[in-house]
C-alpha positions in Angstrom: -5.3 1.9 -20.0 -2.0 3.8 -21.2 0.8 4.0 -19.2 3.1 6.6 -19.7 7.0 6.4 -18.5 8.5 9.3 -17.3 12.1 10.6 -16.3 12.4 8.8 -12.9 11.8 5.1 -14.3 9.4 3.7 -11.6 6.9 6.6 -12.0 4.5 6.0 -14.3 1.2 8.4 -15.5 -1.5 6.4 -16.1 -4.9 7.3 -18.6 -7.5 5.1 -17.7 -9.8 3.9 -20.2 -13.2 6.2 -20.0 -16.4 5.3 -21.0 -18.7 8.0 -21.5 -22.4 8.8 -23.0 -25.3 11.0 -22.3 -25.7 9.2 -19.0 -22.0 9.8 -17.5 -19.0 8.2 -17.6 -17.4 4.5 -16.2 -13.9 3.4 -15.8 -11.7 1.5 -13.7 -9.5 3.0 -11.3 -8.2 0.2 -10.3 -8.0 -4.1 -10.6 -5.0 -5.7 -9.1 -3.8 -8.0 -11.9 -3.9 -5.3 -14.7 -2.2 -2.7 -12.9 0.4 -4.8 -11.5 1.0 -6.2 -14.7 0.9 -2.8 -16.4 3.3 -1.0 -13.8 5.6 -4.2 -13.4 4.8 -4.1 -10.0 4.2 -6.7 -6.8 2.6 -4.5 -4.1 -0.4 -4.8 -2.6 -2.4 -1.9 -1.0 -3.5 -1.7 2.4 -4.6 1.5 2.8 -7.1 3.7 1.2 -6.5 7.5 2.0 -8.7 10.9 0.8 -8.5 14.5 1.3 -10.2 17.5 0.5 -8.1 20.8 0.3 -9.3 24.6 -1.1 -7.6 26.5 -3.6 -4.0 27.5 -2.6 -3.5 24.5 0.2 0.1 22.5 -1.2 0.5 19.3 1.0 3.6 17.6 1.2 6.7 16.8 0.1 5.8 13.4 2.7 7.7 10.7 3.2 8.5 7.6 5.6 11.8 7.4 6.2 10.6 3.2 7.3 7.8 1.7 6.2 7.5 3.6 2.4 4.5 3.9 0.9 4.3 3.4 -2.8 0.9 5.3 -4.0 -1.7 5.4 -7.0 -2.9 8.6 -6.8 -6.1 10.3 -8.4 -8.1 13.8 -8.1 -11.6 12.7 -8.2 -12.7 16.6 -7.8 -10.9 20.0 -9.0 -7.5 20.1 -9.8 -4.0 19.6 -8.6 -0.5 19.6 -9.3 1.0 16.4 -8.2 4.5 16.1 -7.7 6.9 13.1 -7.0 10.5 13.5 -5.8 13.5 11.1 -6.1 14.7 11.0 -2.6 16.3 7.1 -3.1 20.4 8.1 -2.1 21.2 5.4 -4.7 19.0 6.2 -7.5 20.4 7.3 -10.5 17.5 10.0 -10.5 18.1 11.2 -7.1 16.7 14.7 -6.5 15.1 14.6 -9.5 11.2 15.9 -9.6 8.0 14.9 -12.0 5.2 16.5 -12.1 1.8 16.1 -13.4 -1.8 18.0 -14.1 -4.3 15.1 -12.4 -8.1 16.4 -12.5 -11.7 15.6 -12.6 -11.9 15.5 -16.5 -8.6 14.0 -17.4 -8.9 11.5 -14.8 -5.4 10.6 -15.0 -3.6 9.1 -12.2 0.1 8.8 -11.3 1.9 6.0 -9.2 5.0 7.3 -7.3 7.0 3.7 -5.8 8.2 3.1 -2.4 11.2 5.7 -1.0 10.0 8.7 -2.9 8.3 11.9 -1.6 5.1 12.7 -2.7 3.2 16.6 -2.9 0.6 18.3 -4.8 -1.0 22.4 -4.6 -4.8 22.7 -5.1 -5.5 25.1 -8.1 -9.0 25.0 -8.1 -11.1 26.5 -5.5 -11.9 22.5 -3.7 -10.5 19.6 -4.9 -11.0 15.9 -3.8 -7.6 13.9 -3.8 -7.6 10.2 -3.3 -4.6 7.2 -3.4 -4.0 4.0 -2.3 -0.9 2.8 -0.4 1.7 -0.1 -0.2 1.9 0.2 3.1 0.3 1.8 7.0 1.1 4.9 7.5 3.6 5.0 10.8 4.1 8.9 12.4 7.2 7.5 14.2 8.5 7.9 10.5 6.9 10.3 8.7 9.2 13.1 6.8 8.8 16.2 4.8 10.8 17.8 2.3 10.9 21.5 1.5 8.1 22.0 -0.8 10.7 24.7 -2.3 14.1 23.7 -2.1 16.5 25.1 -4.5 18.4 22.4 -4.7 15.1 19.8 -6.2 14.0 23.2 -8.2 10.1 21.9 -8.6 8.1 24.5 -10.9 5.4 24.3 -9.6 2.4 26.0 -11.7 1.6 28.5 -8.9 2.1 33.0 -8.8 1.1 32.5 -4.9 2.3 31.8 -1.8 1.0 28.5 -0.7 -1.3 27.4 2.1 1.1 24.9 4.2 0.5 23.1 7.5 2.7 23.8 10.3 4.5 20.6 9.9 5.1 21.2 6.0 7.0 24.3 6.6 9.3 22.2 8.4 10.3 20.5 5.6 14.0 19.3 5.3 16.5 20.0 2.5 17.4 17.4 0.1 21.3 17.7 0.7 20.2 17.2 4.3 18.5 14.1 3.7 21.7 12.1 3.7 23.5 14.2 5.6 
């Protein structure tokens, strides 16, 4: 397993180690003790979460404004754009975005800590996203951030307008996350 540090210094992309032959492939999404060890982490997940989504569908930018969820997240089918936001007011990355290709064949996975929001598009025609989380998800507490807002600037790799749910196009501001 590599793990690769990025500019917001708790999210890390990780490349599993793939074992492949004429009969398939095998690797390990996931033990407790290496990947804590290899994030420098001390969470435990509690909740196991997977969606399916068609070409063009962008979920997100969710949050919990109580209750955070850190998540290790994985496209078993297709092909997204996953994108993790600094939302932390005292972070020294606030507002800051990273994104990152997570697919079928690369089988890469990204984990995004506690206090961030968390979003990816769909850019093939069905893809099959899965993560684990630090914690239950709680609606009283649930938030979205503008998929779009100026102010974040996420380039995200699409020349469409995105499929969003009614809730998602609701999304707050980042300046008025603190406000």
């Amino acid at each position: 397993m590599q793990i690769i540090n990025t500019k917001i210094a708790d999210v890390k992309i990780i490349q599993p180690q793939v074992f492949g032959d004429e009969r398939g492939f095998f690797l390990e999404t996931f033990e407790q003790q290496r990947y804590q060890q290899a994030l420098d982490i001390d969470f435990h997940f509690v909740q196991d979460n997977h969606s399916r989504s068609t070409k063009g569908v962008l979920r997100g930018l969710h949050y919990q404004t109580q209750h955070a969820q850190g998540k290790l997240v994985r496209c078993v089918r297709g092909e997204v754009f996953d994108v993790a936001v600094d939302i932390r007011p005292d972070s020294l990355t606030f507002g800051q975005w990273q994104g990152v290709w997570l697919t079928e064949e690369n089988k890469t996975q990204m984990w995004i800590p506690p206090g961030l929001a968390h979003g990816f598009v769909v850019l093939s025609d069905i893809a099959d996203f899965e993560y684990k989380c630090t914690d239950y998800y709680t609606p009283g507490f649930e938030g979205c951030l503008l998929w779009n807002d100026p102010d974040v600037g996420i380039e995200w790799p699409i020349d469409f307008e995105p499929i969003l749910s009614a809730k998602d196009v609701q999304g707050r501001r980042l300046k008025d996350l603190t406000a």
